[in-house]
N, C-alpha and C positions, 0 to 999 in steps of 0.2 A: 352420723359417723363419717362418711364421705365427705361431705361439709368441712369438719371437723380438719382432715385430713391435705385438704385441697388448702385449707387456711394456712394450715401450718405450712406446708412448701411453699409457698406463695402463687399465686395464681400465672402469672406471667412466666413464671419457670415451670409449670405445669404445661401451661400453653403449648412453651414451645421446648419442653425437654421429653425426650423417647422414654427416659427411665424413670421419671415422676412416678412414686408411689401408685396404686389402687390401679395403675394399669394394664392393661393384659398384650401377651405380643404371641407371635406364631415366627419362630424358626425356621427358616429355607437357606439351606445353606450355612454361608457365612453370616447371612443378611437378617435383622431383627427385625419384623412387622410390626411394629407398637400400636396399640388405639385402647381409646377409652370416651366414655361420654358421662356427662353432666347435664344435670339442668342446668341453663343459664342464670338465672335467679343465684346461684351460688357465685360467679362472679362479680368481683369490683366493679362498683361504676367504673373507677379507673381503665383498669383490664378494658370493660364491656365497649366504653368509649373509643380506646388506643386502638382495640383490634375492628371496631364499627361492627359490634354483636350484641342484636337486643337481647337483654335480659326481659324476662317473662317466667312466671311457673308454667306455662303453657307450652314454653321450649327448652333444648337441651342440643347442646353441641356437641359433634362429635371431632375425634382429633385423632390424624394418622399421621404417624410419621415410621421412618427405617431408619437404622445403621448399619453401617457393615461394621464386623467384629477385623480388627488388624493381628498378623504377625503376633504383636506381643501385649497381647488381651486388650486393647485401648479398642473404641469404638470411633466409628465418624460417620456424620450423618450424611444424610445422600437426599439429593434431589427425589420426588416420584410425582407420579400421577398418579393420582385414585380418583376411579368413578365405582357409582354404586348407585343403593336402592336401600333403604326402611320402609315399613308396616308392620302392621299388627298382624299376627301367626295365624287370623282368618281371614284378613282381606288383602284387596291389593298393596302393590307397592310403589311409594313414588320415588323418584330420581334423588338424589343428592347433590347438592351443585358445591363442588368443592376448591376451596381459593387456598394459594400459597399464601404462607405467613414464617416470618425472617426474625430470628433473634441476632442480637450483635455481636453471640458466640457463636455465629455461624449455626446455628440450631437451626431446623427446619419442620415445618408441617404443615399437612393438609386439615382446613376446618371444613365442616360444614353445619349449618343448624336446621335444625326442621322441630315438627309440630308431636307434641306428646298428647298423652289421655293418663288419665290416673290410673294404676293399678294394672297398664295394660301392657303384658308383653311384646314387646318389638322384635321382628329379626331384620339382620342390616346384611346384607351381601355386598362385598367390595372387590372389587379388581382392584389392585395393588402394582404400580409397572413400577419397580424399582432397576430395571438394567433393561433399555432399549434392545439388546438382544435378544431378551428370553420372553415368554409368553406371561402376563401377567400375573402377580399370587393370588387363587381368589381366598380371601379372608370372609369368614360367615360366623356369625355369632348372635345373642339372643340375650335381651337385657329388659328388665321389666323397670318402669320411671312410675313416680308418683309425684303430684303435684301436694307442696305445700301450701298449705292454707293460712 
């Protein structure tokens, strides 16, 4: 179904768009926390190539991006910094190493990929710095991957 889903938007505007369908965001503010993750295996060669992201059932990328909401409902995306951590809900967690990635519509998001297990729930904790002012969002959430066969 997600498959399914990801095809039909196209993958490159998935990438790199905040409101791409099947993804989940957190509120602060004016400001839109967007993220969502995939196996990589459901990407394009294309995609996997342009953005240098192995495709594997054994990985799954994760993608953050913000907007801030304007005046007169329009959105616009915004530079951030996100660091974090993934595991599995009984062991450690490792780091996430996340790179900026730039669409032509001025779209913007943080990817990063790491390493999955079948059937096995992950939780991701993110710090979220979208305005050098304020102290970062942290965003925490819990997603279970399965690898196709």
């Amino acid at each position: 179904m997600r498959s399914a889903i990801l095809a039909g938007l196209g993958l490159a505007a998935w990438l790199l768009s905040p409101l791409a369908g099947a993804q989940q965001f957190e509120q602060v503010g004016d400001y839109q926390v967007h993220y969502s993750a995939v196996n990589t295996s459901f990407l394009s060669d294309e995609i996997a190539e342009e953005y240098a992201i192995q495709r594997s059932p054994a990985h799954a990328l994760l993608n953050v991006s913000v907007v801030e909401e304007q005046d007169d409902g329009s959105t616009r995306p915004v530079n951030v910094a996100v660091s974090g951590s993934a595991g599995p809900l009984s062991g450690s967690q490792s780091a996430l190493a996340f790179r900026n990635v730039r669409g032509a519509d001025d779209t913007r998001a943080q990817i990063a990929t790491f390493r999955i297990h079948d059937d096995e729930p992950m939780r991701f904790d993110l710090d979220v710095t979208y305005d050098r002012n304020r102290e970062p969002q942290r965003v925490s959430f819990i997603q279970r991957f399965y690898i196709e066969r």
